[in-house]
C-alpha positions, 0 to 999 in steps of 0.5 A: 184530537188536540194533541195530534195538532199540537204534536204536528205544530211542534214537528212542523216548528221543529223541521223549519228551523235551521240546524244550529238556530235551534237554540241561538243565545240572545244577541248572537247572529244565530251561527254555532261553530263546532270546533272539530279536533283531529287528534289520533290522526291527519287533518286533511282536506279531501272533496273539499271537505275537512277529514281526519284521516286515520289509517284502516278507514273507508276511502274513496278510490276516485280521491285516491290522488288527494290522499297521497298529499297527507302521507296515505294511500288508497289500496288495501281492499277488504273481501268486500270490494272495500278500500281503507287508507294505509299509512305510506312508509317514508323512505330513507335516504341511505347511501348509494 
């Protein structure tokens, strides 16, 4: 018996802190920062959120105006009804 009570103050402890909180060091305000590198593909900023945009993801074709700004576009459809990013080819500028 005493353990289910100790087990559910530890789990009820444990869901009311906040993520990141859990284990502040002294004297910090208590906010952990993850520094997030973007290194096979493209940061980009799509629905407000920071993305690294890599080419065959999964992507939204509601957001497909907002890809096109970091060189992607919306398009290729898998056999599931699935969209994924295709990298666009940037066109050259050649004699006429």
């Amino acid at each position: 018996m005493l353990r289910v009570i100790t087990l559910i103050a530890i789990t009820t402890a444990l869901l009311l802190l906040p993520a990141g909180q859990a284990m502040a060091a002294p004297g910090s305000e208590g906010t952990v920062q993850i520094a997030k590198k973007c290194k096979r593909g493209k940061k980009a900023k799509i629905g407000g959120k920071t993305k690294c945009l890599i080419a065959g993801q999964y992507c939204s074709r509601k957001k497909r105006k907002q890809y096109v700004k970091y060189g992607f576009s919306c398009s290729k459809k898998d056999k599931k009804g699935r969209y994924h990013l295709v990298k666009k080819k940037k066109k050259k500028k050649g004699k006429r």
